[in-house]
C-alpha positions in Angstrom: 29.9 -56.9 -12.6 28.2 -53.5 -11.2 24.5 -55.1 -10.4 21.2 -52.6 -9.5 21.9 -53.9 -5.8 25.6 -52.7 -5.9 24.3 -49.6 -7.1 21.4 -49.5 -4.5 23.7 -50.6 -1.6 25.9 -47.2 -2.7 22.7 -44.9 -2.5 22.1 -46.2 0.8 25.2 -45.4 2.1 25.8 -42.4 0.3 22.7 -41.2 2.5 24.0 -42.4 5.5 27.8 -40.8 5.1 26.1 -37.3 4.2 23.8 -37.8 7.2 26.8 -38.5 9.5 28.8 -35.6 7.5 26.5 -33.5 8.7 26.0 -34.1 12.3 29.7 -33.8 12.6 30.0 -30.4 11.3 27.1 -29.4 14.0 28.9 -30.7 16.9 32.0 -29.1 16.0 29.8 -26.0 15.4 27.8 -26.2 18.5 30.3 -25.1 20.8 30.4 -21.9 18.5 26.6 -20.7 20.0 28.3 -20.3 23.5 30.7 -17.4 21.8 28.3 -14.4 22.3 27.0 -15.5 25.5 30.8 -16.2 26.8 31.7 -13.0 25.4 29.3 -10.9 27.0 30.1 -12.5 30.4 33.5 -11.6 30.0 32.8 -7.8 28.8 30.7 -8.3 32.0 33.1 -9.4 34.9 35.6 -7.2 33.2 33.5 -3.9 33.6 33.2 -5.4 37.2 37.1 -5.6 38.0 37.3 -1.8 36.5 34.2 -1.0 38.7 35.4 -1.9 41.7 39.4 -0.5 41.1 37.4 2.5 40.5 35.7 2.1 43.6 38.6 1.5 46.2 40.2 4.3 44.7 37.7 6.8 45.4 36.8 5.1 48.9 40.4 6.2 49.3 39.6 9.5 48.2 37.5 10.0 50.4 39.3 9.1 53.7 41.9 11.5 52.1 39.4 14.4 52.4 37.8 13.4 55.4 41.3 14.1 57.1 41.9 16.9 55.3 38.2 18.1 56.4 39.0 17.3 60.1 42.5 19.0 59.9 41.0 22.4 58.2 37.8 22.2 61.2 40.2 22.1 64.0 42.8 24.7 62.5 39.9 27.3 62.3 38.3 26.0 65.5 42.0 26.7 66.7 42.6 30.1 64.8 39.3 31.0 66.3 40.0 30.8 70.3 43.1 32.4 69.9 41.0 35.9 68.8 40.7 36.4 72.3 44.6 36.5 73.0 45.6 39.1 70.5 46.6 42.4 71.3 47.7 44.5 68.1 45.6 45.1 64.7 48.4 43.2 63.1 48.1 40.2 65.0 43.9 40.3 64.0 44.6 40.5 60.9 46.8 37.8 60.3 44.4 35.4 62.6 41.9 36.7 60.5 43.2 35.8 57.0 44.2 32.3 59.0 40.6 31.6 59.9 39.4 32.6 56.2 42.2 30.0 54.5 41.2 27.7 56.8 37.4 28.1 56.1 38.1 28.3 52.3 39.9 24.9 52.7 37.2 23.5 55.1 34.7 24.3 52.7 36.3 23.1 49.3 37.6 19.7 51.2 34.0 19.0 52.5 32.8 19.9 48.5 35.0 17.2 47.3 34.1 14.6 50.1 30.2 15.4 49.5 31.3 14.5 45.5 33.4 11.6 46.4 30.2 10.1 48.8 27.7 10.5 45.5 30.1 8.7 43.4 30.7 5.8 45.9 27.1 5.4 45.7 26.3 5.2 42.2 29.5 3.2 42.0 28.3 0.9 44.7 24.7 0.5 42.8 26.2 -0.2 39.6 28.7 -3.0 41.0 25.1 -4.5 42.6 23.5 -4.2 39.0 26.9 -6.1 37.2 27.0 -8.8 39.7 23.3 -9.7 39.4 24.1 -9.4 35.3 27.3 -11.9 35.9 25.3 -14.4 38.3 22.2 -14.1 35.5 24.6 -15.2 32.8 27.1 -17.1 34.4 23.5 -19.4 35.6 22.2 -18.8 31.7 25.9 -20.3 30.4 26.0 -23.2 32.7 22.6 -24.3 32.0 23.1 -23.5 28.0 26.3 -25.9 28.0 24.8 -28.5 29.9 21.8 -28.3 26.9 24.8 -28.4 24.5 26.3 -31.5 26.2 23.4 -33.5 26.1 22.9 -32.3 22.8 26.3 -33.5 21.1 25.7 -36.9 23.1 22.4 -36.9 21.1 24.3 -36.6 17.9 27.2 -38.8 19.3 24.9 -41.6 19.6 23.2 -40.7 15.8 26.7 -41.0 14.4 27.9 -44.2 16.4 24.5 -45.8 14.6 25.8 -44.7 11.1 28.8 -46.1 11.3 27.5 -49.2 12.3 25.3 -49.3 9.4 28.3 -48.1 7.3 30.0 -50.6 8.1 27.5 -53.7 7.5 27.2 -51.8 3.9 30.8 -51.5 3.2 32.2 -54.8 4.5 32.5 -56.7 0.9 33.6 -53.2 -0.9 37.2 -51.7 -1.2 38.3 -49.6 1.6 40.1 -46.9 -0.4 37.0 -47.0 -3.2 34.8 -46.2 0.1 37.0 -43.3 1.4 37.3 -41.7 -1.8 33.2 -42.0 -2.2 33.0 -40.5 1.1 35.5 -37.7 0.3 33.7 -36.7 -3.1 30.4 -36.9 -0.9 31.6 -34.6 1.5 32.7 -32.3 -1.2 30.0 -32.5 -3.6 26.7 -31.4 -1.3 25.9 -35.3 -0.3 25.9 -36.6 -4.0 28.1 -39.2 -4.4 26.6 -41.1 -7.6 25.0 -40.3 -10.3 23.5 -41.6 -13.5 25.2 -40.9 -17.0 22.3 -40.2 -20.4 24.3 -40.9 -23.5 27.6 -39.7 -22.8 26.6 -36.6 -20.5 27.6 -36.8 -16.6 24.3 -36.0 -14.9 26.5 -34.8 -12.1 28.8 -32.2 -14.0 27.0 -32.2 -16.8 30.1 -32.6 -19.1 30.5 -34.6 -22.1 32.5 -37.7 -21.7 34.0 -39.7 -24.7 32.0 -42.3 -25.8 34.2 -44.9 -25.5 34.4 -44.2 -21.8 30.4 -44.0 -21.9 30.5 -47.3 -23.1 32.8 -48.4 -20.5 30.2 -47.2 -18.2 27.5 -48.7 -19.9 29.1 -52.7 -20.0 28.9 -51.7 -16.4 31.9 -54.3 -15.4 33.3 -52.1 -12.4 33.2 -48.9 -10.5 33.8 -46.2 -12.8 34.4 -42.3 -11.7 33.4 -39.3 -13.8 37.3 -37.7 -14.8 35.5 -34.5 -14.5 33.8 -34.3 -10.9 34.8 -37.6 -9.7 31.8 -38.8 -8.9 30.5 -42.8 -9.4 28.9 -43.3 -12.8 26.2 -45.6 -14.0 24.1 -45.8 -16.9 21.0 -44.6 -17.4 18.8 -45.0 -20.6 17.6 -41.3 -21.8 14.5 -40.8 -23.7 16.0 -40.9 -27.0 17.7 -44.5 -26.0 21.3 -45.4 -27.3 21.1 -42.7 -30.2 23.2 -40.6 -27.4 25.8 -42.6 -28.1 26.5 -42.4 -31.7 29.6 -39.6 -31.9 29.0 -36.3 -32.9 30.6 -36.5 -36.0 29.0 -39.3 -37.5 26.0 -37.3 -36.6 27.6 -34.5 -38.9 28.3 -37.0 -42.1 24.5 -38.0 -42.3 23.9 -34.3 -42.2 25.7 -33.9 -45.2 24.8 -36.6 -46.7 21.1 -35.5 -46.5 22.0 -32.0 -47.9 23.7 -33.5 -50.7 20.6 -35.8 -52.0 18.9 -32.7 -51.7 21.0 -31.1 -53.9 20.4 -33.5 -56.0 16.3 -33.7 -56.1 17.0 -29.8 -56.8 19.2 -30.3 -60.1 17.1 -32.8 -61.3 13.5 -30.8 -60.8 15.5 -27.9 -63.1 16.0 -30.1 -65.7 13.0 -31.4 -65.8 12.0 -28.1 -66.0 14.2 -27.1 -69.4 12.8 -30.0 -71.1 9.2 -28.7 -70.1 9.9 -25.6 -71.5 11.4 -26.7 -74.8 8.6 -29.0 -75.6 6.6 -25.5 -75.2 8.4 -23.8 -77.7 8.3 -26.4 -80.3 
């Protein structure tokens, strides 16, 4: 027999599954606020590597040109003392045009060495920015998880009570009755049990069969609503036990009352004849 403590001791741990239902699904979510911040520190470090390739490849650059400066210095320097040693207006200008190249050159290879120096230096102050970025987040991560980790431990702890008081609450009832309770909890937004009015699951709200109401009602067992599965008992609605007469009983003193009616109707027209007869006479 299904007593108002059996149905008590259910609501109690109906309360308690949905409580530890729910600080499962944060732990398993918690990790999930760690995304963006792991995320950006990624987007971070990456930038860094690119960064720095970019880096080494101008520095590289730049020793390039600084040869190619020193080579194009000395071959004018060169072109330059041997002005003195020429002796035909050919030879000038050939040492002439020699010098010029070798000025042109000077010039263009000192251009790109002056362009490769600024972009090692805004290079260099935007590697200093990113590593302070990665050391503020990688410090902001590591002190976020450890908040996390003593967080879920919190919740750990919350759940490990729970199940302890699950399990003084469930000791004398059926194991697979429990996990399917738990199951329709879980699914069903925390609401496990609910009352039935007349033959109408307060749950889903669907008309049951009265038989089955009654079923309910006698209250010998467990009994779960064939429409959302949830535990039924019985509940007395404010027009009482009238919920469970059957709808088409209900229908046959309808038309029982219409037909008396009928009747009061036939008889006030003949008593109305006979009124009007007497008149004449």
């Amino acid at each position: 027999m299904v007593t108002e403590k059996d149905l008590e001791k259910l609501r109690s741990l109906q309360d308690i599954i949905y409580e530890k239902i729910n600080l499962e699904k944060s732990i398993h979510e918690i990790p999930k606020l760690l995304g963006t911040q792991t995320e950006l520190l990624t987007r971070l470090k990456k930038t860094f590597i690119e960064k720095n390739h970019e880096y080494e490849k101008i520095k590289g650059e730049e020793g390039e040109f600084k040869n190619k400066l020193i080579e194009a210095e000395s071959a004018r320097e060169k072109a330059e003392k041997n002005m003195d040693a020429i002796s035909t207006q050919r030879e000038y200008e050939a040492l002439d045009k020699e010098i010029r190249d070798a000025s042109e050159k000077e010039q263009q290879y000192r251009k790109d060495l002056q362009q490769r120096e600024r972009l090692l230096v805004e290079l260099d102050e935007q590697i200093k920015q990113h590593t302070a970025l990665i050391e503020q987040q990688e410090a902001e991560l590591e002190d976020r998880r450890k908040k996390i980790e003593a967080e879920i431990a919190e919740k750990q702890k919350q759940i490990d009570s729970l199940k302890k008081k699950e399990e003084k609450l469930t000791e004398n009832l059926d194991s697979e009755m429990v996990f399917k309770f738990e199951r329709i909890i879980n699914n069903k937004m925390g609401i496990g049990i609910v009352a039935i009015k007349g033959n109408v699951c307060m749950g889903c709200h669907m008309i049951l069969p009265v038989q089955f109401a009654n079923k309910v009602h006698l209250g010998e067992e467990f009994v779960f609503c064939p429409y959302c599965s949830r535990i039924l008992y019985y509940e007395e609605s404010a027009e009482g036990d009238e919920d469970f007469f059957n709808t088409d009983d209900m229908g046959a003193l309808s038309d029982l009352d219409e037909t008396e009616d009928e009747e009061y109707d036939e008889e006030d027209d003949e008593e109305e004849e006979i009124v009007n007869i007497d008149s004449e006479e």
